[in-house]
C-alpha positions as CSV (number, residue, x, y, z in Angstrom):
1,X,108.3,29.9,166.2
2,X,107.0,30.9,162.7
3,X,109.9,30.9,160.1
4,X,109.7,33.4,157.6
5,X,110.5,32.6,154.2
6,X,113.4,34.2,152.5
7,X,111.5,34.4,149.0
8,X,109.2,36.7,150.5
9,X,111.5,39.8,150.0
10,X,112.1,39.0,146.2
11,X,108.6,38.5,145.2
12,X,107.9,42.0,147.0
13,X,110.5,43.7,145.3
14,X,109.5,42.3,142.0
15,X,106.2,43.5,142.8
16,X,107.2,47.1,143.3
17,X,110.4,47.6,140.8
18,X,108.4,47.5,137.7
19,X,106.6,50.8,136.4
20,X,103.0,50.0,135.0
21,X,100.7,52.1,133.3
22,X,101.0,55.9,133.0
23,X,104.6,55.6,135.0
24,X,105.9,52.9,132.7
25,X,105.0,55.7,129.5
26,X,106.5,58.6,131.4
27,X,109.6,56.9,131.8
28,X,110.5,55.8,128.0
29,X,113.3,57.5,126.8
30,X,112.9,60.2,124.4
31,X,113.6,59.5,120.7
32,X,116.4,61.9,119.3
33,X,115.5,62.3,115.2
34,X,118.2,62.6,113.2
35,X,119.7,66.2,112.9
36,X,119.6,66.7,108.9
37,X,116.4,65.9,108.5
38,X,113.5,68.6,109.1
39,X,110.6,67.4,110.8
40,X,107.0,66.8,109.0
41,X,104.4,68.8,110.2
42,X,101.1,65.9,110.9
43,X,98.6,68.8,110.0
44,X,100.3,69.7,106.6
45,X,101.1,65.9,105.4
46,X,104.2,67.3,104.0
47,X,106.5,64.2,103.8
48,X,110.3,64.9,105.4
49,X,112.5,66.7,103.5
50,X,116.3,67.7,104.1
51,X,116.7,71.5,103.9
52,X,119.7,70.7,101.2
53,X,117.4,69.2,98.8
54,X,114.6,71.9,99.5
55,X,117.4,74.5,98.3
56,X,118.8,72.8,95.7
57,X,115.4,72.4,94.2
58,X,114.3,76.0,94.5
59,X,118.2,76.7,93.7
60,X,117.6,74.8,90.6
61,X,114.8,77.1,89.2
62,X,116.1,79.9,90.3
63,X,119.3,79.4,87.9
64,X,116.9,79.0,85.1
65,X,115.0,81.7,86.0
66,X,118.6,84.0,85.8
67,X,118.8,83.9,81.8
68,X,115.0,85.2,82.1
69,X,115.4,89.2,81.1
70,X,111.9,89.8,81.9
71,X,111.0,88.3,84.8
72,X,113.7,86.7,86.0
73,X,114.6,88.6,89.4
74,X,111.4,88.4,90.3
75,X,111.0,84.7,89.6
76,X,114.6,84.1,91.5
77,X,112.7,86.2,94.1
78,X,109.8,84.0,94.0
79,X,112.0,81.0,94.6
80,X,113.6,82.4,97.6
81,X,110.1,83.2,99.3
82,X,109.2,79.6,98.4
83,X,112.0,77.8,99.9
84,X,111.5,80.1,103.2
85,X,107.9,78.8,103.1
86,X,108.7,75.5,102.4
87,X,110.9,74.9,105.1
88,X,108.8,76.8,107.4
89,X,105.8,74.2,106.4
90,X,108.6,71.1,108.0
91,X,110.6,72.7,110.8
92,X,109.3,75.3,113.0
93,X,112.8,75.8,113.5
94,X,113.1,77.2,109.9
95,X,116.2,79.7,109.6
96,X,115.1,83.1,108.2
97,X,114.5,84.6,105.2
98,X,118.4,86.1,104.9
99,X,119.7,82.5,105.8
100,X,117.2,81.4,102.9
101,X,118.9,83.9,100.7
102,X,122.4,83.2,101.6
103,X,122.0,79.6,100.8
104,X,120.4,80.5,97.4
105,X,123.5,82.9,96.9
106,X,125.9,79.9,97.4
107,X,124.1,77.5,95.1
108,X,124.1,80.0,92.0
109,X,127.6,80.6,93.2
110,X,128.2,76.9,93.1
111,X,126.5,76.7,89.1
112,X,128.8,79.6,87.9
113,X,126.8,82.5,89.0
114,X,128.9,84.7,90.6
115,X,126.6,88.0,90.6
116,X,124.1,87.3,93.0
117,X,124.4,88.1,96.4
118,X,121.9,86.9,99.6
119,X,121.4,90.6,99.8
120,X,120.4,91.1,96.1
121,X,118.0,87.8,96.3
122,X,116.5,89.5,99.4
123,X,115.4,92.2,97.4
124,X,114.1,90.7,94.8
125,X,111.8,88.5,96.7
126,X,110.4,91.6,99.0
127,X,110.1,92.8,95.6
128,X,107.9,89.6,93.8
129,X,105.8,89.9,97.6
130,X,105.3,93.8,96.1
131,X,104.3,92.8,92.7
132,X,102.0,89.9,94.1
133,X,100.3,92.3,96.3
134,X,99.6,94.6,93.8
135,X,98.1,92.3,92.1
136,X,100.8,90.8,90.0
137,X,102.4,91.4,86.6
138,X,99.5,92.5,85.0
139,X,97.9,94.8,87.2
140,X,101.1,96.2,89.5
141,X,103.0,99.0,88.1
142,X,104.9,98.3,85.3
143,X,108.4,99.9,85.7
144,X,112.0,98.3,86.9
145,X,112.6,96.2,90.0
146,X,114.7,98.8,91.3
147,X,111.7,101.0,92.0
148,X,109.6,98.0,93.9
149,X,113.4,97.2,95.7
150,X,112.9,100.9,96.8
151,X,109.5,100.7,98.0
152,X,109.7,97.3,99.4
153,X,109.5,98.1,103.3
154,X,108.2,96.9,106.4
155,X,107.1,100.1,107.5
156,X,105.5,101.0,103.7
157,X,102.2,100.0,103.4
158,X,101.3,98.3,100.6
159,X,99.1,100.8,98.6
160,X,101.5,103.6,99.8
161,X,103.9,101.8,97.7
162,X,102.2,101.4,94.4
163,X,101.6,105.4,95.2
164,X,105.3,106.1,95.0
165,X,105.4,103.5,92.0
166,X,102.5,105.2,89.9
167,X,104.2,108.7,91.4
168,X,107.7,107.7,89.8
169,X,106.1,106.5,86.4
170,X,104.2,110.1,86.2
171,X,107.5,112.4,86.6
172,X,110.0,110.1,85.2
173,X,111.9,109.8,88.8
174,X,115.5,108.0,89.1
175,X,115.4,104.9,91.6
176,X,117.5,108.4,94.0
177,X,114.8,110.4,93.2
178,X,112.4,108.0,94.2
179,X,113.9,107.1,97.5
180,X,114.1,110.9,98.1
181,X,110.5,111.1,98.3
182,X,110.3,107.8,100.4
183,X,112.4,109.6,103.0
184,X,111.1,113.3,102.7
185,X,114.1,114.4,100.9
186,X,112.8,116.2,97.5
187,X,114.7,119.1,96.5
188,X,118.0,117.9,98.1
189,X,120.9,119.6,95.8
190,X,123.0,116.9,94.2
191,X,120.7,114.6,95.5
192,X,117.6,112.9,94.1
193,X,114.8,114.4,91.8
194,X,117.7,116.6,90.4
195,X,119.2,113.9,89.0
196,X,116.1,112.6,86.8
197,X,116.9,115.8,84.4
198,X,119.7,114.3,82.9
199,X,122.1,111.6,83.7
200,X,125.1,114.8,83.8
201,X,124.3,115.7,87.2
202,X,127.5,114.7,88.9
203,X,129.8,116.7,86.7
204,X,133.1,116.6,88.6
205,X,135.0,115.2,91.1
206,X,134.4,118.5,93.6
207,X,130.5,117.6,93.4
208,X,130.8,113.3,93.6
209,X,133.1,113.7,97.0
210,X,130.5,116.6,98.2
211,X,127.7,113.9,97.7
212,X,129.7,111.4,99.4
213,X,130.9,112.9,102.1
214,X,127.1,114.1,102.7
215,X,126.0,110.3,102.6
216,X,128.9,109.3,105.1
217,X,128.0,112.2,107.5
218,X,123.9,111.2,107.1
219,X,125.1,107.0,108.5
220,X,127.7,108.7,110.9
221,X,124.7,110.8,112.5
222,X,122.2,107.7,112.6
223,X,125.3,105.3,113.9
224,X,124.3,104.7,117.5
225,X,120.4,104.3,116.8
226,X,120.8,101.7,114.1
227,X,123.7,100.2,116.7
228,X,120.9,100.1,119.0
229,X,118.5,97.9,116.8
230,X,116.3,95.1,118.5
231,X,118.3,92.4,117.1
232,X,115.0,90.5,116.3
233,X,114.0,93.4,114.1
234,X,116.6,94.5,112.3
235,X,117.1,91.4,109.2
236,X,115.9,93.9,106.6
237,X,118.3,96.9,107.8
238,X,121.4,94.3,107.9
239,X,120.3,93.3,104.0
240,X,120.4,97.3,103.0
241,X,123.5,97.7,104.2
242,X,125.1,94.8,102.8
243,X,123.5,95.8,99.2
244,X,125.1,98.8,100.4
245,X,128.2,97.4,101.0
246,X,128.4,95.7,97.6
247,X,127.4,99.3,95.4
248,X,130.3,101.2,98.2
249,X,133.2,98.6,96.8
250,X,132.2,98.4,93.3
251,X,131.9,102.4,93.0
252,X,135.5,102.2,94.6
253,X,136.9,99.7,92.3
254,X,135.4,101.7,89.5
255,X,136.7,104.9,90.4
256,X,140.1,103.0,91.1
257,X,140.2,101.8,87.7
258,X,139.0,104.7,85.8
259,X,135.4,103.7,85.1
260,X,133.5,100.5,84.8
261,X,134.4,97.7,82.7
């Protein structure tokens, strides 16, 4: 009788345990890169970069750029639109442009500038995009970033707005009277182009609570269709209405405290 060796088995299962070639790869264990780093992108050769120091470099500027009377907002806008790039060019996981802002916001707050807010440095830098595409400082209408913070819309084209720029510069049109004839709202009493006449228009407190009250009742109407927003599409209307927001509580305080300080 034939004996059968008892190394046989062993040898086999060496044999057969061992992943080679395309197995062997498949079954490495996936890499986990560290969280605070953003990831390099191989076709841009941009080396890694934490999304701290990208903001605190652009957050850097953009404090100089704030004692800038001329340019300034739209070089703090510039900044923000850079960093959003920036970090878009590392991580396509890049948070958007309001999270750019917000982060902006908190590093001017952090140097001792304390009148800034995301939603302010939003509009500025839909309003530097404006200028750009206009063809820059030279060439874009020359009036105040109010007007382009008016015009700067998705749903605006871009030569539509410098019309409603070159229109306000022609008439002499208040930033109201300007976004009456945005939304199709000239000749609104109280409201708009009858305010560029003088800056006497609200003369009492009868007419200021009739114009308020007509501004509440205009949101109240809208309330369920901007509740029902695509949440992927609405990151411009949430900046509005926290600009909003800001102007609603500082006319309060002002009224509160008889005027503003």
């Amino acid at each position: 009788m034939k004996k059968t060796s008892k190394t046989a088995p062993a040898k086999m299962a060496g044999k057969t345990s061992e992943p080679t070639g395309q197995t062997a790869t498949t079954k490495r264990a996936r890499q986990v890169k560290p969280s605070g780093c953003l990831e390099g992108s191989a076709s841009s050769g941009l080396p890694k970069k934490n999304a701290d120091d990208i903001i605190a470099m652009h957050g850097e500027e953009a404090y100089k750029y704030y004692f800038d009377s001329e340019d300034g907002k739209y070089s703090i806008g510039a900044e923000a639109g850079g960093a959003t790039k920036e970090l878009r060019g590392t991580d396509a996981r890049v948070p958007n442009e309001l999270y750019v802002c917000r982060a902006l916001s908190q590093y001017l707050q952090k140097k001792g500038i304390r009148d800034v807010s995301s939603s302010t440095i939003y509009d500025w830098m839909r309003s530097d995009e404006t200028r750009k595409a206009l063809g820059g400082k030279g060439k874009a209408p020359k009036i105040s970033i109010s007007f382009y913070v008016a015009v700067s819309r998705d749903d605006i084209p871009i030569e539509k707005r410098r019309e409603h720029l070159e229109y306000a510069i022609k008439h002499s049109l208040t930033v109201g009277g300007l976004k009456d004839r945005i939304f199709g709202r000239e000749g609104v009493s109280g409201i708009g182009d009858g305010d560029a006449a003088g800056e006497g228009a609200i003369s009492d407190i009868a007419t200021a609570e009739r114009i308020i009250s007509e501004s509440r009742s205009l949101l109240l109407g809208h309330y369920e269709e901007f509740r029902s927003i695509d949440p992927a599409q609405n990151s411009s209307s949430i900046a509005l209405l926290e600009n909003l927001a800001i102007y609603i509580w500082q006319l309060r305080d002002d009224i509160a405290n008889g005027g503003p300080k």
